[in-house]
N, CA and C atoms as a LAMMPS dump frame, in Angstrom:
ITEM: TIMESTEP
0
ITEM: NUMBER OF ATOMS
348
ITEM: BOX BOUNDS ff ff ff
-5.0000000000000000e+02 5.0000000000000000e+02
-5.0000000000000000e+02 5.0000000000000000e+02
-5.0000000000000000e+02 5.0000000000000000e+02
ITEM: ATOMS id mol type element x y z
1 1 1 N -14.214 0.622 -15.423
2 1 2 C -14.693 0.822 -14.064
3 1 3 C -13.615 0.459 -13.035
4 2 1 N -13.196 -0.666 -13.767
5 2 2 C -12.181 -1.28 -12.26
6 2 3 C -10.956 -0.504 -12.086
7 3 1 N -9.939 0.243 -13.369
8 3 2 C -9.295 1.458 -13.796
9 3 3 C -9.619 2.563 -13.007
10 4 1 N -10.926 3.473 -13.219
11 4 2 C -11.458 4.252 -12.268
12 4 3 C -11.017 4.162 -10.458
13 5 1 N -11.529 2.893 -10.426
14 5 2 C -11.362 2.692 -8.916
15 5 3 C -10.054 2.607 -8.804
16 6 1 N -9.295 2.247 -9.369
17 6 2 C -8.06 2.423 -8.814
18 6 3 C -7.066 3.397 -8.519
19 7 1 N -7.24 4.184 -9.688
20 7 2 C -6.603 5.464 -9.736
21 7 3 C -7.518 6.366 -8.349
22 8 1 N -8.361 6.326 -7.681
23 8 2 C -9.693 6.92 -6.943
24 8 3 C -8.411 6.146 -6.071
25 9 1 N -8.433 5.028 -5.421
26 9 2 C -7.592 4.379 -4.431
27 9 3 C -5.899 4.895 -4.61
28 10 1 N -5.733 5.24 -5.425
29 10 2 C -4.004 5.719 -5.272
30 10 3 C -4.44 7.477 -4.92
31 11 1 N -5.053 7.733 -5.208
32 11 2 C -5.069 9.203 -5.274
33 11 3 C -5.345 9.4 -3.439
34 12 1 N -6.274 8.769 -2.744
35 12 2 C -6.402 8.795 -1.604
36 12 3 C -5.424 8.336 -1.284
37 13 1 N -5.015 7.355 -1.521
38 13 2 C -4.075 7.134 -0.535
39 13 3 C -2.632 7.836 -0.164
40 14 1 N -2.353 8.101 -1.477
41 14 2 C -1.1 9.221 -1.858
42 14 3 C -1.372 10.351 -0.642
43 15 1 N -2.431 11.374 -1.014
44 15 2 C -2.526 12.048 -0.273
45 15 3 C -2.695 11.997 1.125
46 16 1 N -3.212 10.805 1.768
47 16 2 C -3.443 10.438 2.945
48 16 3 C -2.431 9.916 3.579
49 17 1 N -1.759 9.519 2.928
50 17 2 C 0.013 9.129 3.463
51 17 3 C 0.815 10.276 3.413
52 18 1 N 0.918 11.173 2.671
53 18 2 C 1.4 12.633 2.529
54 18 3 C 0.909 13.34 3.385
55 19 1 N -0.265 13.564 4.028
56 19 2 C -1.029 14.196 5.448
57 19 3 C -0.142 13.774 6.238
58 20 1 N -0.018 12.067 6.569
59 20 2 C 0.464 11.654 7.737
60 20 3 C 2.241 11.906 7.638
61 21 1 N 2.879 12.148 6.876
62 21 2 C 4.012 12.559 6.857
63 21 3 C 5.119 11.506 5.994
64 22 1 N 4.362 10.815 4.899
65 22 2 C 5.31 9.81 4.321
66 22 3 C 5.7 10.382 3.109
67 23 1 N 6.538 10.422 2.738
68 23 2 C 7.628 10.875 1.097
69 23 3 C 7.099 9.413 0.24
70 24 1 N 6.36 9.836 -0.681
71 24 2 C 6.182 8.99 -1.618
72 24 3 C 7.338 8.54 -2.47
73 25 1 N 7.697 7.469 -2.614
74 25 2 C 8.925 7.317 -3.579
75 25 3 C 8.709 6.707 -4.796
76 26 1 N 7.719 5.838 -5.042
77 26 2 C 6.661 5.555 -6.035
78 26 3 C 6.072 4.771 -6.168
79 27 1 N 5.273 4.403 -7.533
80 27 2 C 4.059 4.084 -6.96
81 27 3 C 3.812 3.404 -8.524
82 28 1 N 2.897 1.757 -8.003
83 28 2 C 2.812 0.851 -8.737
84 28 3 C 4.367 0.215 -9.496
85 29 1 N 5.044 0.179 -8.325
86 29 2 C 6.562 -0.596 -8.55
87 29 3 C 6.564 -2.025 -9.155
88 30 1 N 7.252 -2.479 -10.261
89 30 2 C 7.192 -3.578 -10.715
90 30 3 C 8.563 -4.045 -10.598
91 31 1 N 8.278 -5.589 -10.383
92 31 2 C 9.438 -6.708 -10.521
93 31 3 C 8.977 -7.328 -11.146
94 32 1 N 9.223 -8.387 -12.181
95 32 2 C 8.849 -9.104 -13.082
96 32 3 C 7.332 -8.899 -12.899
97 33 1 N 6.851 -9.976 -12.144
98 33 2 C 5.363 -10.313 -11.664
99 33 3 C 4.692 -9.909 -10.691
100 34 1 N 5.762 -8.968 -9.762
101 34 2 C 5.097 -8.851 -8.5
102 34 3 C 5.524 -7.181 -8.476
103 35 1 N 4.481 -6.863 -8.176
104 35 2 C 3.97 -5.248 -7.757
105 35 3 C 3.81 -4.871 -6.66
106 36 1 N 4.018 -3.444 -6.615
107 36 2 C 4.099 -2.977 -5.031
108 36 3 C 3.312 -1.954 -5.522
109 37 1 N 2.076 -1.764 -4.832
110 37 2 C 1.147 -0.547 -4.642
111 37 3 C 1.614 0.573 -4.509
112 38 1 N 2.475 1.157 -3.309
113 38 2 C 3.341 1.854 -3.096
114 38 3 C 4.599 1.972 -2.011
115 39 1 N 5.417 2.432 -2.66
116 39 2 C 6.592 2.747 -1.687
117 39 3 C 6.724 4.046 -0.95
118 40 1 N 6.744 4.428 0.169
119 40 2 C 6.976 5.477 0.251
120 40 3 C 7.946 5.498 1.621
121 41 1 N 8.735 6.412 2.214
122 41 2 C 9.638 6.725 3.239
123 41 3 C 9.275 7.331 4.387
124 42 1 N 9.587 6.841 5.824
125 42 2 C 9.005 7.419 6.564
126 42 3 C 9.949 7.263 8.033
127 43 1 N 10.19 8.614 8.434
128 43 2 C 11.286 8.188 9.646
129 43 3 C 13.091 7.359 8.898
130 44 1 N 12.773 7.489 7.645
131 44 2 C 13.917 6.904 6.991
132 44 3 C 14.206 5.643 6.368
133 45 1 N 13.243 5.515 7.075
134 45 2 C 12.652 3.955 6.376
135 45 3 C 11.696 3.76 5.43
136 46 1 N 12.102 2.729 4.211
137 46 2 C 11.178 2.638 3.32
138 46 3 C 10.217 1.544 4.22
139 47 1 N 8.715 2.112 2.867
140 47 2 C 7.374 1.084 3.045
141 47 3 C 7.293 0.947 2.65
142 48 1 N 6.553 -0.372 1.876
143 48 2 C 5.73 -1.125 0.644
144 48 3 C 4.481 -1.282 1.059
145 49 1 N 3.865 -0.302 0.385
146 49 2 C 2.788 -0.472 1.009
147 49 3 C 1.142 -0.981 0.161
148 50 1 N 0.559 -1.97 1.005
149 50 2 C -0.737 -2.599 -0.158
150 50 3 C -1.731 -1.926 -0.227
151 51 1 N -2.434 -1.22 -1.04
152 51 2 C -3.84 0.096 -0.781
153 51 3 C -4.93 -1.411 -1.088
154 52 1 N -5.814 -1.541 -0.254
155 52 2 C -6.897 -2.367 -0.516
156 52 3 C -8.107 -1.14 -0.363
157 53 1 N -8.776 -1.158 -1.254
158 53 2 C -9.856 0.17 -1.471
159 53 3 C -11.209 -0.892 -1.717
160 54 1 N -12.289 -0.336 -1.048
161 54 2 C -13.961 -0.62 -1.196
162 54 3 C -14.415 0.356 -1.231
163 55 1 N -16.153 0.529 -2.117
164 55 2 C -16.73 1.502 -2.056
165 55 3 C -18.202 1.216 -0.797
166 56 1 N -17.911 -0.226 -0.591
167 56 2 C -18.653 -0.498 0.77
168 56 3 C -18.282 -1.708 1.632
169 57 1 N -19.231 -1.691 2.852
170 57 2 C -18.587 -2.549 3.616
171 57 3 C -19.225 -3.947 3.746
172 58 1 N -19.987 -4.013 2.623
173 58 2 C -21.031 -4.985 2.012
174 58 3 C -19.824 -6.709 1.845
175 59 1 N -19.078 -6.338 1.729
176 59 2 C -18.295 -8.005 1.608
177 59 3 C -17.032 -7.934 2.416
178 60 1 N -17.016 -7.077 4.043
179 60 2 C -16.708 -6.803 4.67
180 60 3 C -15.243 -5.942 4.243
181 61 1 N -14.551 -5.839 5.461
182 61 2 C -13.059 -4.482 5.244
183 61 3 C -12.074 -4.647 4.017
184 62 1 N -11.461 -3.804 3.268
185 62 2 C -10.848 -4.031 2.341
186 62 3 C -9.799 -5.001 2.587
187 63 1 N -9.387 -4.524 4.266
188 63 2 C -7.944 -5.759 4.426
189 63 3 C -8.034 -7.283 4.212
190 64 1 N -9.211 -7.412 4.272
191 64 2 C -9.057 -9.002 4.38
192 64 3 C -9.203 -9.39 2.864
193 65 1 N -8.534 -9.016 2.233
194 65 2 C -8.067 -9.527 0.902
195 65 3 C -6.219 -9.625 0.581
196 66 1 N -5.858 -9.375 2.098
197 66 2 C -4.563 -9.401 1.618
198 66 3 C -4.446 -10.639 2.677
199 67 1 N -3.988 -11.95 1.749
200 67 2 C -3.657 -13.38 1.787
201 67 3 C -2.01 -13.337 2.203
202 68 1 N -1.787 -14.482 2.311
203 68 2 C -0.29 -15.139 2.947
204 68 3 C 0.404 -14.825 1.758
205 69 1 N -0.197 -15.182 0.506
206 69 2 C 0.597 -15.051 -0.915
207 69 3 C 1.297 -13.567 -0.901
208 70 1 N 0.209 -12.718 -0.734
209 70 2 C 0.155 -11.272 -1.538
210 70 3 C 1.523 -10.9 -0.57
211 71 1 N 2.005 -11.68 1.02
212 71 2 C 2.083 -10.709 1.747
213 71 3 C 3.707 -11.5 1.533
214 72 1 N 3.946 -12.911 1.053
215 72 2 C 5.074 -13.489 0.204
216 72 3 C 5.463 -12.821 -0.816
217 73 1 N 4.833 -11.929 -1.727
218 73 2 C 4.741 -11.495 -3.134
219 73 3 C 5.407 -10.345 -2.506
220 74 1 N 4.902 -9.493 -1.049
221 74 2 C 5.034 -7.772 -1.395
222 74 3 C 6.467 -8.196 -0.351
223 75 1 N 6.771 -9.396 -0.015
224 75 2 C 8.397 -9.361 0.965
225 75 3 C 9.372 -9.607 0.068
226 76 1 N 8.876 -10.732 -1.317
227 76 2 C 10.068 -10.772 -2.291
228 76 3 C 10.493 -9.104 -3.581
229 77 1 N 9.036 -8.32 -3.448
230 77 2 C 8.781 -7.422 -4.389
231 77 3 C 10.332 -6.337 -2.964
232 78 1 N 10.023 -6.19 -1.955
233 78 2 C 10.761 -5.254 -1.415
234 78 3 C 12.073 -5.686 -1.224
235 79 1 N 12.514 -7.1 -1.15
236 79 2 C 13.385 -7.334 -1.369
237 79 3 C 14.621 -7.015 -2.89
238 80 1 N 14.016 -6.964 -3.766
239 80 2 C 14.277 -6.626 -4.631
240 80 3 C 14.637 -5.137 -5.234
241 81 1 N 13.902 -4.651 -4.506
242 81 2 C 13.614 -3.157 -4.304
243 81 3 C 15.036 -2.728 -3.509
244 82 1 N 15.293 -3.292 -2.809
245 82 2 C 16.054 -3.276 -1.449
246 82 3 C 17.613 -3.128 -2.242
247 83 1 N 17.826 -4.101 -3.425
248 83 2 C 18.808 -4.396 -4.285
249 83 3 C 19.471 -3.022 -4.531
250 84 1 N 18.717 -2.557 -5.33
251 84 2 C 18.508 -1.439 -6.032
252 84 3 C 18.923 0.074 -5.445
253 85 1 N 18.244 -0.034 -4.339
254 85 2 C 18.637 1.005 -3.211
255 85 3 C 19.243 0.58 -1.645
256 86 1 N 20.788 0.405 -2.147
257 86 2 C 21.123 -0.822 -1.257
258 86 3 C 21.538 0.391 0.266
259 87 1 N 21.106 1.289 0.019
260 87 2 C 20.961 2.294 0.974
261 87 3 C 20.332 2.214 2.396
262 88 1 N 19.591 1.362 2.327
263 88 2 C 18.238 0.922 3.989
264 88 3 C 18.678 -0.583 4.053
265 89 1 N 19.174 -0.257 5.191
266 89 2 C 19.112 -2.06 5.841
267 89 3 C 17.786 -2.261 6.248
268 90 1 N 16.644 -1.513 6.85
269 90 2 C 15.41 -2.402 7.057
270 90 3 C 14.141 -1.304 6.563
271 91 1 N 13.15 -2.226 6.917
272 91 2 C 11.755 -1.618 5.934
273 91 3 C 10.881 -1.855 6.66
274 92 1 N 9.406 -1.913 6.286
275 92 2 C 8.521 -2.071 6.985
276 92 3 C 7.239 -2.71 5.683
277 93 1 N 6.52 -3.671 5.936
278 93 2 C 5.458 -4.014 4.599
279 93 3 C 4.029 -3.37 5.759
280 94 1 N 3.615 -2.551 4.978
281 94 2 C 1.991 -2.077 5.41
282 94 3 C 1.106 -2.264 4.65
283 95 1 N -0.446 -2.159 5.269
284 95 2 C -0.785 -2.365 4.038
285 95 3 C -1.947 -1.294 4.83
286 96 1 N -2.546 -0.262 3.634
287 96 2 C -3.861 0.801 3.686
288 96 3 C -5.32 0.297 3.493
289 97 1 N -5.531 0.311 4.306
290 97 2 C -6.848 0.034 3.716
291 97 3 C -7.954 0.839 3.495
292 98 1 N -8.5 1.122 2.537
293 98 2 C -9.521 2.567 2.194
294 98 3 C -11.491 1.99 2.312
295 99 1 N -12.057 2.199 2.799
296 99 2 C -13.237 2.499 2.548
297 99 3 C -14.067 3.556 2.286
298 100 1 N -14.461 3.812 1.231
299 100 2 C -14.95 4.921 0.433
300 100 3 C -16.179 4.747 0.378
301 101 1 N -17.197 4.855 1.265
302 101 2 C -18.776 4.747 1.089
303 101 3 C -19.314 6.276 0.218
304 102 1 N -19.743 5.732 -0.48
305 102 2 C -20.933 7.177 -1.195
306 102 3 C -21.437 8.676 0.113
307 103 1 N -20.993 9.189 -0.211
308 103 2 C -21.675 10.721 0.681
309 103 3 C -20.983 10.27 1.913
310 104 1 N -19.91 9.687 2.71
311 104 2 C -19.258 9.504 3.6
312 104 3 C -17.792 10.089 3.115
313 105 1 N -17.047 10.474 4.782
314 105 2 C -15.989 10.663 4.003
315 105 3 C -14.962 9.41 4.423
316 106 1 N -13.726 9.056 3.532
317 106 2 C -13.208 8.055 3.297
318 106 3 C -12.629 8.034 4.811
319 107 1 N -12.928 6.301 5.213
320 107 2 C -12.22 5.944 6.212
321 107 3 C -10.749 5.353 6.067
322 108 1 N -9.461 5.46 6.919
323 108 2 C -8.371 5.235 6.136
324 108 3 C -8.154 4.062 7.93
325 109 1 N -7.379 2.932 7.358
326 109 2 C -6.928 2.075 8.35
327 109 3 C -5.413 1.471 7.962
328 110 1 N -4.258 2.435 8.556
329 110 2 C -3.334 1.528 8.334
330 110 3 C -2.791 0.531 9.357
331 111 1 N -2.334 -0.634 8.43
332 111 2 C -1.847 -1.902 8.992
333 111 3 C -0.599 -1.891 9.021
334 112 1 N 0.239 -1.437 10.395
335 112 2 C 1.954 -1.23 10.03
336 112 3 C 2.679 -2.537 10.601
337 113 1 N 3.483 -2.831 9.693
338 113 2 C 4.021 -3.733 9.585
339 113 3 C 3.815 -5.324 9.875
340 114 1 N 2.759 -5.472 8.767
341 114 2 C 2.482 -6.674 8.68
342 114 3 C 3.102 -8.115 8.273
343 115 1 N 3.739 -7.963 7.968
344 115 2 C 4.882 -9.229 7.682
345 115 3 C 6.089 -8.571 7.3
346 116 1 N 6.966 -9.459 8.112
347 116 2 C 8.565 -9.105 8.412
348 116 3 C 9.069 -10.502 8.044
C-alpha cells in the first residue's frame, strides 16, 4: 500500500513539475542515507525537491511533515549532488506538496526554496 502511494506521488508530481516547466533530472537520488525525492532543473538551476503526498486533509497538509532534520538531510543530500555536477554554483531545496482527495482533483502546493 505504502509502495502504491508513492509511485501515485512521483507520478504527479513528475508530471506537475513538467507542466510547470522543470527538466526532471532524477528521481529518488541516493547518498549513502539520505535521499532526494527529486531533482529537477529550472531556469538553470537545479532543485531538490521533497514530494510530501496525502490522500486527505484529515491529519492536516502534507508539508508539515517536513522537519528541521529532513530539511538538514535534503541540504547535505544536494550538497553532494553538487560534487558530482560541479557545473551549478547555486540551487534551490523545495519541497511539493500533493493532496490527493478521492473524486477531487489533486491539489499541488509548491514550497520554493525552503532552506538555503
Amino acid at each position: 500500500m505504502q509502495q502504491e502511494l508513492g509511485r501515485t506521488a512521483e507520478i504527479l508530481a513528475r508530471t506537475w513539475l513538467e507542466q510547470q516547466g522543470y527538466e526532471i533530472l532524477d528521481t529518488n537520488w541516493r547518498y549513502g542515507h539520505l535521499e532526494v525525492d527529486l531533482i529537477a532543473r529550472k531556469d538553470g538551476l537545479p532543485h531538490f525537491i521533497e514530494v510530501k503526498y496525502r490522500s486527505s486533509a484529515r491529519y492536516g497538509p502534507p508539508e508539515i511533515k517536513v522537519n528541521r532534520q529532513k530539511c538538514r538531510n535534503l541540504s547535505n543530500a544536494a550538497a553532494a549532488w553538487l560534487r558530482s555536477h560541479p557545473g551549478y554554483r547555486d540551487f534551490r531545496i523545495d519541497v511539493l506538496a500533493i493532496t490527493d482527495r478521492k473524486g477531487q482533483e489533486p491539489e499541488y502546493y509548491l514550497i520554493r526554496n525552503v532552506f538555503l
